[in-house]
C-alpha distance (Angstrom), angle and dihedral (degrees) to the residues before:
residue distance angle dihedral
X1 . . .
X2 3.61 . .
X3 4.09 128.0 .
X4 3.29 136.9 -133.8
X5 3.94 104.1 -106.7
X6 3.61 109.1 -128.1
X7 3.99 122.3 -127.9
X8 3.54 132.3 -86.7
X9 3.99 116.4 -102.1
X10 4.03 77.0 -107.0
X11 3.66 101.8 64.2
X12 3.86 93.1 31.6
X13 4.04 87.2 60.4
X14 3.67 87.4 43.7
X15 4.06 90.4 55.6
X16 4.05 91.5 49.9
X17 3.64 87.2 44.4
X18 3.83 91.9 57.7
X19 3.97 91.0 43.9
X20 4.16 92.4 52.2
X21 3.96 82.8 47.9
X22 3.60 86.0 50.0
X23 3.67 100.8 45.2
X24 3.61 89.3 48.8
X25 3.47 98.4 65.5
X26 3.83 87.9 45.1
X27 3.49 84.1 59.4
X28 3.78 98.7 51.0
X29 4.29 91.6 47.5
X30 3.83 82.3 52.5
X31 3.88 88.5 51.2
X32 3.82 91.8 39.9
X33 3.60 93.5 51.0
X34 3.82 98.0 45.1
X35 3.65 84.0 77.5
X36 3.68 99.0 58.3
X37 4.30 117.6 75.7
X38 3.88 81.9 -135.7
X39 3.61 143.7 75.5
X40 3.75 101.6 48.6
X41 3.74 91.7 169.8
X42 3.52 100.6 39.2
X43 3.84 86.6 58.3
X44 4.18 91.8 42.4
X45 4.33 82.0 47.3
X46 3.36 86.9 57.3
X47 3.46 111.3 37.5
X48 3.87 82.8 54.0
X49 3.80 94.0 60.2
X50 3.51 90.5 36.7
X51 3.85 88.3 62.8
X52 4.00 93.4 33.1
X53 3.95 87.0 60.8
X54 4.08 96.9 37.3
X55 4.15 83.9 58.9
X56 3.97 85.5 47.2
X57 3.57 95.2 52.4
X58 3.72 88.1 44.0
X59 3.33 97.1 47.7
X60 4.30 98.1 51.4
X61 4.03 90.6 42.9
X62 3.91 84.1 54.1
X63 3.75 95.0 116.2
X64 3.71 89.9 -130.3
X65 3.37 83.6 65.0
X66 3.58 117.2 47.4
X67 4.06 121.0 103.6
X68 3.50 113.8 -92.6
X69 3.87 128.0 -142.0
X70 3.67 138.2 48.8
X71 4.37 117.6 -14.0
X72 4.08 93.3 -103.0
């Protein structure tokens, strides 16, 4: 049975990179939209991934949970 080999420290700080890139720009629609008297659910959609992807990030920067071994 072979594994899955996991990634380097590199490409796993390269993944929560893209996801606080990503949840920034969640962040700004939510602020966009805050000004508008419309799209209740579009800001509730996206204050809901916004917090799905903020306990991600949290989550995989847990030290307990970061790759160990050499930066690949």
């Amino acid at each position: 049975m072979t594994s899955t080999p996991k990634p380097g420290l590199s490409e796993y700080l390269t993944d929560m990179h893209f996801k606080a890139t990503r949840l920034s720009g969640i962040m700004n629609a939510v602020a966009f939209l805050e000004g508008e008297e419309r799209c209740d659910e579009g800001k509730a959609a996206l204050i809901y991934l916004a917090e799905e992807l903020a306990g991600d990030l949290n989550n995989a920067l847990d030290a307990v949970n970061l790759p160990k071994g050499n930066i690949q």
